[in-house]
Structures are given as structure tokens and as C-alpha cells.
C-alpha positions in Angstrom: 46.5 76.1 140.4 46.1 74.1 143.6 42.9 72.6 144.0 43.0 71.0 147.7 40.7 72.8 149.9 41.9 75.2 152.5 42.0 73.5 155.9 40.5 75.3 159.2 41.0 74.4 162.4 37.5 72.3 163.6 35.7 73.7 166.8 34.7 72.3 169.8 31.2 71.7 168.5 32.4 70.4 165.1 34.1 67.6 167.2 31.4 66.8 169.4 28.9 66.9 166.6 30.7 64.4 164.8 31.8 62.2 168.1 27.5 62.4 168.5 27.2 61.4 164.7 29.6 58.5 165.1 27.8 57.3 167.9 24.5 57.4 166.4 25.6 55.8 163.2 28.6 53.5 163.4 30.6 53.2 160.4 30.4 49.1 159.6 31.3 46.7 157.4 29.7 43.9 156.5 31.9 40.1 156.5 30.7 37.3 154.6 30.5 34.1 157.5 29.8 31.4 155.1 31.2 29.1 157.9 28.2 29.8 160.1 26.0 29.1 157.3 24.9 30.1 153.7 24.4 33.9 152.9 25.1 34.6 156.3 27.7 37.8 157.1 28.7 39.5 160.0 29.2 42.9 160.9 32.3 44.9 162.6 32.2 48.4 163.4 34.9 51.3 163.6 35.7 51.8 167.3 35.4 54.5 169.4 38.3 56.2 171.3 37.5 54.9 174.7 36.8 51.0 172.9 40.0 51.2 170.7 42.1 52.3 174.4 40.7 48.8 175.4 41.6 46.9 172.9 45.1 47.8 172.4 45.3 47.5 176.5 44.1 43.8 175.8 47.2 43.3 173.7 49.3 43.8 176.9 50.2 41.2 179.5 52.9 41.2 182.7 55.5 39.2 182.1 57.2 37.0 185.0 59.3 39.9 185.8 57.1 42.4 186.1 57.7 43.9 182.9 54.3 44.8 180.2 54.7 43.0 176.8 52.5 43.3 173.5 51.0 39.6 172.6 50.6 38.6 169.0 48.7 35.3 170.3 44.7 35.2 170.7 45.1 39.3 168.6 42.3 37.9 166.0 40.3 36.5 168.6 40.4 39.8 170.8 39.6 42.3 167.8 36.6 40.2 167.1 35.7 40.9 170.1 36.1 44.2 170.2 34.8 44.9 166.6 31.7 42.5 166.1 28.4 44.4 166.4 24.9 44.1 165.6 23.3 46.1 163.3 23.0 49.2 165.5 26.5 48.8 166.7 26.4 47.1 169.8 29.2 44.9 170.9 27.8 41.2 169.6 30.4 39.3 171.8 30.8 40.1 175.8 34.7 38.8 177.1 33.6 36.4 178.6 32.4 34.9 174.8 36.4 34.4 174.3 36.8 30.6 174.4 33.8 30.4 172.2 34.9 32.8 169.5 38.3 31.1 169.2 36.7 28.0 168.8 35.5 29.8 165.4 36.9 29.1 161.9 40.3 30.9 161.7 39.4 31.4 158.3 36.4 33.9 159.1 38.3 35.2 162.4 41.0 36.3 159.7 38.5 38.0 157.9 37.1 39.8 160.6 39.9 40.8 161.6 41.3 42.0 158.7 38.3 44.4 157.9 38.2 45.4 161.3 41.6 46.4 161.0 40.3 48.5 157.7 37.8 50.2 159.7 40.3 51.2 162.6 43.5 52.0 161.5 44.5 55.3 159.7 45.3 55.2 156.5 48.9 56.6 156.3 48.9 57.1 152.9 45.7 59.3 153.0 46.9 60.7 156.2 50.3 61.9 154.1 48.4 63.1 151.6 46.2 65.6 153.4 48.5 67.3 155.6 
């Protein structure tokens, strides 16, 4: 016997209950920073639709000709950015921080980024799984 739950189709107010949850209470992870100094961590958050738009918008740039193309360099630097948050979930970095935070450590940068990729991209295998 199958034991998977049967799915329903969420409402309206299931979706905006949990887009007002989400809000309220970021899903975070905590990074250790022992480059900034001992014991000390940073947090990145889970993004939300309209902050996740921006970001992969960021990863755009016009070449010469005109023509939009995705750019690999400054990608850590830019989901820092996006993902590093205080503990309520505020953005902790303002673009205009850029320079700054790629002056950091690419060691914690790559950490950062690497959780923050965690926290925002699906799962596949878990997304197979369920459907």
C-alpha cells in the first residue's frame, strides 16, 4: 500500500498565508565567518520571489552588441548581497556595499554562497520525488 499523502490543490489563502508566514519568519542559515573574527557567523536567508527576480536579473549584462548575457564573474559577491540578512531578515548589505564585500575573504564569500544557494534553489531530487 502506498503511503504518500494525497495531494490537493492549495487555495488562494493557503498561498497567501504561507507567502505572510515566510515573510514574518525567514527561513535562515547560519555561516560560520571565522575570517571576521572568532565565533563569529553570518546569516543568509531564502529569498523571496520579487528578491530572487533581482538577483538572477543582476546576473545579466548588455554586451557591445546589444545582446543580454549571463556573467559568472562577481556571482558570489552578488548573492551575498542578495542573501546576507540580520537576524530578522533584512538585507545586511545595500548595492552600493559591492566593492567592500568583494574585498571579503573568498573563502567565506564561497560559503555564503554556497548555503545561500541551499536555501534558494529547488531541490530536484525532492521535487522528482513528490510529483
Amino acid at each position: 500500500m502506498d503511503s504518500t499523502p494525497e495531494m490537493t490543490a492549495a487555495t488562494r489563502e493557503d498561498v497567501l498565508t504561507a507567502a505572510a508566514k515566510a515573510k514574518a519568519a525567514p527561513n535562515m542559515k547560519s555561516v560560520p565567518a571565522p575570517e571576521l573574527a572568532p565565533g563569529k557567523t553570518i546569516l543568509v536567508r531564502q529569498l523571496d520571489g520579487a528578491s530572487g527576480e533581482a538577483l538572477e536579473r543582476s546576473h545579466f549584462e548588455k554586451d557591445e552588441s546589444g545582446v543580454f548575457r549571463y556573467q559568472t564573474a562577481g556571482q558570489v559577491v552578488r548573492w551575498a548581497l542578495a542573501c546576507c540578512c540580520d537576524a530578522q531578515g533584512n538585507r545586511l548589505f545595500a548595492p552600493s556595499d559591492q566593492a567592500a564585500v568583494s574585498d571579503l575573504p573568498f573563502s567565506l564569500l564561497d560559503r555564503i554562497f554556497t548555503e545561500a544557494k541551499k536555501l534558494n534553489e529547488p531541490d530536484l531530487e525532492t521535487v522528482a520525488k513528490n510529483s
